[in-house]
Backbone bond lengths (Angstrom), bond angles and torsions (degrees), N, CA, C in turn:
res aa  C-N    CA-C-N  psi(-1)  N-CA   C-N-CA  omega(-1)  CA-C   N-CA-C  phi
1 X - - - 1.443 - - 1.534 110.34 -
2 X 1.361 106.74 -46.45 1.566 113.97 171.78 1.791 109.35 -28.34
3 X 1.896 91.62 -71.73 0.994 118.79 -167.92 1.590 136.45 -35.18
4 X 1.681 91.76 -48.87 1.947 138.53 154.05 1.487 82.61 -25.86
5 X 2.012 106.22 -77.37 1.512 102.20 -136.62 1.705 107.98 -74.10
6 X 1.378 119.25 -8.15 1.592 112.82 -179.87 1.515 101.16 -112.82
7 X 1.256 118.63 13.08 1.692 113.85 174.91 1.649 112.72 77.25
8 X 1.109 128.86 11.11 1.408 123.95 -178.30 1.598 106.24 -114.34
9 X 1.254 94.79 179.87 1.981 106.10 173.20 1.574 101.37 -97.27
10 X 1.032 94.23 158.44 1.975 134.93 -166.19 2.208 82.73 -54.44
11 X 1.213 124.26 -46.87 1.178 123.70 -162.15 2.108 109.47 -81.15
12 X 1.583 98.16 -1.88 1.513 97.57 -167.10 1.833 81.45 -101.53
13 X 1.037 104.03 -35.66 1.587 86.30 -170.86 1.673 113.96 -77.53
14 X 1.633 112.20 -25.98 1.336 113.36 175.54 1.658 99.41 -70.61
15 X 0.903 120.22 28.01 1.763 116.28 -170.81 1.319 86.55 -131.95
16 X 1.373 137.75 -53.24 1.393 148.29 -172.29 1.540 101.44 -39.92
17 X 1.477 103.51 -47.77 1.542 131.72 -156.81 1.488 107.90 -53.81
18 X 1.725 108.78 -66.45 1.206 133.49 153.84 1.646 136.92 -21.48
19 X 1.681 88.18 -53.46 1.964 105.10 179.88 1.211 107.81 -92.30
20 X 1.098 130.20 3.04 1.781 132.29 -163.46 1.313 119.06 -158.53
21 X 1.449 113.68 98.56 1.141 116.60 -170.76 1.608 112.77 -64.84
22 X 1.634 116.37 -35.58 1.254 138.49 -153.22 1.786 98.44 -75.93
23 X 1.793 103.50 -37.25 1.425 83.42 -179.86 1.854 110.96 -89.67
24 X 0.786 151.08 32.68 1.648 159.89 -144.89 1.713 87.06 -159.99
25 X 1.133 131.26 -21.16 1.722 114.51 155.58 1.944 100.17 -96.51
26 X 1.056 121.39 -36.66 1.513 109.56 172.39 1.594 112.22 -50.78
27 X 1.455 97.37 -39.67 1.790 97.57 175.75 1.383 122.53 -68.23
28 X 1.160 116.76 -33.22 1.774 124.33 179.03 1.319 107.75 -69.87
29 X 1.816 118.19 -48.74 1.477 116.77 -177.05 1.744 102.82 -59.14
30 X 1.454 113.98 -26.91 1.643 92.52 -175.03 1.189 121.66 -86.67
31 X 1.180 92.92 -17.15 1.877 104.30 171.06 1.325 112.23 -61.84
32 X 1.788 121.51 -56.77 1.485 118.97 157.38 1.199 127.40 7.87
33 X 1.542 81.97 -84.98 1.694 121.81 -156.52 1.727 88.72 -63.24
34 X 1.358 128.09 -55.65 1.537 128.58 -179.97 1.542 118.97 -30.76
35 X 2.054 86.37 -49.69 1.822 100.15 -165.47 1.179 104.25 -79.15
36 X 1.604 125.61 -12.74 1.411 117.47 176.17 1.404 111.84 -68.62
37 X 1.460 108.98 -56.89 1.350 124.22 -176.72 1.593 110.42 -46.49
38 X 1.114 126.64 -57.91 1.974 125.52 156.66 1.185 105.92 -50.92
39 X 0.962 153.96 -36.84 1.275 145.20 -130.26 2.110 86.12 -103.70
40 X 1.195 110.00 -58.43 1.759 123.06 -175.15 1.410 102.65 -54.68
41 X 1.694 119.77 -52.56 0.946 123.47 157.59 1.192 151.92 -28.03
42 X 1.501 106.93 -38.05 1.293 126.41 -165.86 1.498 88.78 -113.28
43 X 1.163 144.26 -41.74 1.590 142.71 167.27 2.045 110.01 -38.22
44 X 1.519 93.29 -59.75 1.384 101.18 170.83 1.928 126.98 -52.12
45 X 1.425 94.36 -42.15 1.469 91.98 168.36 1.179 116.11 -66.48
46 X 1.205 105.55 -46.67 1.523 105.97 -177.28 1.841 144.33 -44.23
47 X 1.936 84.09 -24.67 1.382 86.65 172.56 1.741 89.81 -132.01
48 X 0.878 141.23 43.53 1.269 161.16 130.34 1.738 129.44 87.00
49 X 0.846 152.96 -112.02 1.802 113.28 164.71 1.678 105.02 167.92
50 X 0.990 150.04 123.98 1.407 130.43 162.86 1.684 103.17 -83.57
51 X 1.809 111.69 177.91 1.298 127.46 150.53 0.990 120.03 159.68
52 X 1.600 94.51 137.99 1.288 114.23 169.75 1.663 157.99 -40.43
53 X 0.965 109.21 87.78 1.772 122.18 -166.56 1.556 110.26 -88.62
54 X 1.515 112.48 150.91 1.388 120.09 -179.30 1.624 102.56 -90.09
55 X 1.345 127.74 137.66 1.523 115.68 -176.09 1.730 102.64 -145.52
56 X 1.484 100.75 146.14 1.590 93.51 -176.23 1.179 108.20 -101.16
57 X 1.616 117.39 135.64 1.504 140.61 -157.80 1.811 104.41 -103.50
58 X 1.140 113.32 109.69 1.462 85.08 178.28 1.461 107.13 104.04
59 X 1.909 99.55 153.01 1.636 97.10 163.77 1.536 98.92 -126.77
60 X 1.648 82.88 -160.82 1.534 99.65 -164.17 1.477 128.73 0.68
61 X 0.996 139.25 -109.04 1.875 118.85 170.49 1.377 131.25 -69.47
62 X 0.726 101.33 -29.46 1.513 115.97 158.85 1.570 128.22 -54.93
63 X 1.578 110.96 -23.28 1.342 139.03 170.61 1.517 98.48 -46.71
64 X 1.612 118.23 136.88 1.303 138.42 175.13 1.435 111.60 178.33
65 X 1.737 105.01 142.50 1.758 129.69 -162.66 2.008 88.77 -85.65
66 X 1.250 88.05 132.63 1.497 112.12 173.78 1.595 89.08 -131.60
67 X 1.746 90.81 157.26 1.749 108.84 -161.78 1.720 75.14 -117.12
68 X 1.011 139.06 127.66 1.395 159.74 -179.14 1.415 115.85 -130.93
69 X 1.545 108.06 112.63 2.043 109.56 176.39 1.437 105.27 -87.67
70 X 1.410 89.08 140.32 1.423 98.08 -174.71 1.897 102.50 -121.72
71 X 1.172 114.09 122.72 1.743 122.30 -166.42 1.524 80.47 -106.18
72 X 1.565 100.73 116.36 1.373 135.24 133.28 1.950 132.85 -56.71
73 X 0.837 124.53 99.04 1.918 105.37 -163.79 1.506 85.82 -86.79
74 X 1.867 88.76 167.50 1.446 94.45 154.00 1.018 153.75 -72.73
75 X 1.604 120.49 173.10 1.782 111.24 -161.55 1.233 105.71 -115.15
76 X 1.599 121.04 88.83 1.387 99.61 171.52 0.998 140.08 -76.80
77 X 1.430 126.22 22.06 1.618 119.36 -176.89 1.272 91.86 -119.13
78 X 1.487 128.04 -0.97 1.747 122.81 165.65 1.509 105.92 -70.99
79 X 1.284 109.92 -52.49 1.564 126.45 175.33 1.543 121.67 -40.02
80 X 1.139 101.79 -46.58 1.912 121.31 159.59 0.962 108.40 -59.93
81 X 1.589 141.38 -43.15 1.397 124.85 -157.52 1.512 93.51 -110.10
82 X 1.458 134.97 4.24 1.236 134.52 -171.93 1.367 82.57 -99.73
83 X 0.870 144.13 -57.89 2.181 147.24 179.05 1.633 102.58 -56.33
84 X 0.806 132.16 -4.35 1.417 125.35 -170.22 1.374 84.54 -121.12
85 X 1.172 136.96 -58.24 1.496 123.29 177.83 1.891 109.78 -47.27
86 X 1.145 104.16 -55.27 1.468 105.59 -158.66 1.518 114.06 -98.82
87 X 1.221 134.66 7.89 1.478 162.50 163.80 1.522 114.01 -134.17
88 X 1.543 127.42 54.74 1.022 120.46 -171.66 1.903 112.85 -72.76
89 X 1.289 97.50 -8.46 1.823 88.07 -166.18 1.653 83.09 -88.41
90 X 1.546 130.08 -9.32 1.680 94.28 -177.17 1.352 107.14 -116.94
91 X 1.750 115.72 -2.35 0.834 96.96 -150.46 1.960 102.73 -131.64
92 X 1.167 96.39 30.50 2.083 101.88 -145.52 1.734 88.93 -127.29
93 X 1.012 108.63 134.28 1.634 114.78 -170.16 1.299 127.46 -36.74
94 X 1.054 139.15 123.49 1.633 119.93 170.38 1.492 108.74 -98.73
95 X 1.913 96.83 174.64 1.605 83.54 -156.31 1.666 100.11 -119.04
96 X 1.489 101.69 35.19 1.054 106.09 168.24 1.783 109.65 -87.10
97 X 1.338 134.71 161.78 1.931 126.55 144.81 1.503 111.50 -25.22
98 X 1.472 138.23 28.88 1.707 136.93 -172.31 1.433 82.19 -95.67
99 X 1.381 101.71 166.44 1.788 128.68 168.27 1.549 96.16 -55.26
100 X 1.299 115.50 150.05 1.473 126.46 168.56 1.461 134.98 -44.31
101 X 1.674 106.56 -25.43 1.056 144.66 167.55 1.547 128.09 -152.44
102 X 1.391 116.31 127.57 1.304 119.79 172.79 1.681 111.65 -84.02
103 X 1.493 104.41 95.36 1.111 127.62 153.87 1.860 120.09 -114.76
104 X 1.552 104.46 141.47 1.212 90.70 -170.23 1.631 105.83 -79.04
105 X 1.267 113.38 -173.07 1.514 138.81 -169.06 1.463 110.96 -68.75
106 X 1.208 130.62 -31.55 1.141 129.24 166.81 1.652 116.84 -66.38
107 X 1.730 102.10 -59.67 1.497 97.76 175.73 1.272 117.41 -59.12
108 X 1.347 132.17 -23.28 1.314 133.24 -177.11 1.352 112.47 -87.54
109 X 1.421 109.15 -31.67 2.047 83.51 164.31 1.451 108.51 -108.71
110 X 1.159 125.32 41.07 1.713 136.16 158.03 1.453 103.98 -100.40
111 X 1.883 124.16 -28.87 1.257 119.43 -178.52 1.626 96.20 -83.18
112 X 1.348 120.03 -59.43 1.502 123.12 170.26 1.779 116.43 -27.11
113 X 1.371 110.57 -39.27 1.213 109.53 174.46 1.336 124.40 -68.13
114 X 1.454 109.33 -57.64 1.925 123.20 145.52 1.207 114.80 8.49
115 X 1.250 116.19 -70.81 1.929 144.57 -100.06 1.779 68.01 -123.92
116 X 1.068 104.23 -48.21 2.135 95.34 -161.86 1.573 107.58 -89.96
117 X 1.143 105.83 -19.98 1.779 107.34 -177.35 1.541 91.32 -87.67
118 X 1.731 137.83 -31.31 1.316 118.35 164.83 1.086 126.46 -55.88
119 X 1.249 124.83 -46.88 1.409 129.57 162.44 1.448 132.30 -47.43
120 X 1.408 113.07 -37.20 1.631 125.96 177.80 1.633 92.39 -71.65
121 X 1.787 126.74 -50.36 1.390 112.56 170.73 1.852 135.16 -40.00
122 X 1.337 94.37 -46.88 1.060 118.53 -173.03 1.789 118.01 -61.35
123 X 1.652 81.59 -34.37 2.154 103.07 -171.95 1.685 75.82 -67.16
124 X 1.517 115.44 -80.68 1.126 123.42 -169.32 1.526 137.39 -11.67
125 X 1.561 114.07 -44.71 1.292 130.52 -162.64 1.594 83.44 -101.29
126 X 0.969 123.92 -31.21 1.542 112.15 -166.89 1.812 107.43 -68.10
127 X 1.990 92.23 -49.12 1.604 95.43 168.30 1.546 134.73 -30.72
128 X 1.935 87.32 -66.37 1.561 106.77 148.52 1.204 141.41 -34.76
129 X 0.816 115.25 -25.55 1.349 125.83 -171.60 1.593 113.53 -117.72
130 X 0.995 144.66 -7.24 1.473 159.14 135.93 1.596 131.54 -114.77
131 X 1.098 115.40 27.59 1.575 114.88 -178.19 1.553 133.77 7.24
132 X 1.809 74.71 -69.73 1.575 91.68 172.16 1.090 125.60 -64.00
133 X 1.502 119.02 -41.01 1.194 123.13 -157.29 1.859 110.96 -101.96
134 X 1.293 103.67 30.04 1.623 111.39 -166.12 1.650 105.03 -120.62
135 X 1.230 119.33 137.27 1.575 106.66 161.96 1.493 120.46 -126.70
136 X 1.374 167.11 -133.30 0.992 156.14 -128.08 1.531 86.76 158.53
137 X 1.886 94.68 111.52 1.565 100.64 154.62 1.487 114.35 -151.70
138 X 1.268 108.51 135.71 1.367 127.01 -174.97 1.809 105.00 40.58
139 X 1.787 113.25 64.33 1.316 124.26 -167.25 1.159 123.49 32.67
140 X 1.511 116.76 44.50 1.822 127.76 142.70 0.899 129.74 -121.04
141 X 1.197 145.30 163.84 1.121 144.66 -173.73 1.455 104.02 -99.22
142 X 1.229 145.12 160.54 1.486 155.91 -126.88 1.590 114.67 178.30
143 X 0.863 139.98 111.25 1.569 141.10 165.75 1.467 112.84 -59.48
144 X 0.928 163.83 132.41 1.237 154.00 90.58 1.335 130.55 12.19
């Protein structure tokens, strides 16, 4: 992709790499700047986010932009793999038969709790949001 963006092959830039110290720190700062950008990202999902979108109400003349919030929940299995990245000695798989992660019992049924009240949101708005066209199975809601 590098390669794509300056017109050369994969072997001119691993050569670049070598003769130039200056561009192999241009490469790390963009990587940074990348891992920051995931990194905020992935913080935000994690504990979950509303926002505001423009949406069209209505048709033909009657048509008009409504500003509508839209609630995102949280992600608990981002949250797990964000602790296992960044606490790997407590929190990163072992390769013994152990739980996937050693988290204790509290955090794990506070994330379990998370994980099911997103879902009851999610049934919810869908209900909401199609009445008619929704049915109820095994306590979710379902589209049609």
């Amino acid at each position: 992709m590098l390669g794509q963006f300056f017109g050369v092959n994969e072997s001119t830039i691993n050569r670049w790499k070598l003769e130039h110290e200056e561009f192999v720190q241009a490469l790390r700062v963009g990587k940074d700047v990348a891992d920051a950008v995931v990194e905020r990202s992935t913080f935000i999902a994690i504990n979950g986010f509303t926002r505001v979108v423009k949406k069209v109400v209505g048709q033909g003349k009657s048509a008009h932009v409504e500003e509508v919030e839209i609630y995102y929940p949280p992600q608990a299995e981002a949250g797990l793999k964000w602790l296992a990245a960044r606490r790997p000695e407590q929190y990163q798989q072992k390769t013994e038969q152990k739980p996937a992660f050693s988290v204790s019992e509290g955090l794990r049924a506070a994330l379990e709790d998370m994980s099911e009240r997103s879902r009851q949101r999610r049934a919810e708005r869908a209900r909401l949001a199609n009445p008619a066209k929704s049915i109820e199975h095994k306590g979710e809601v379902v589209g049609t």
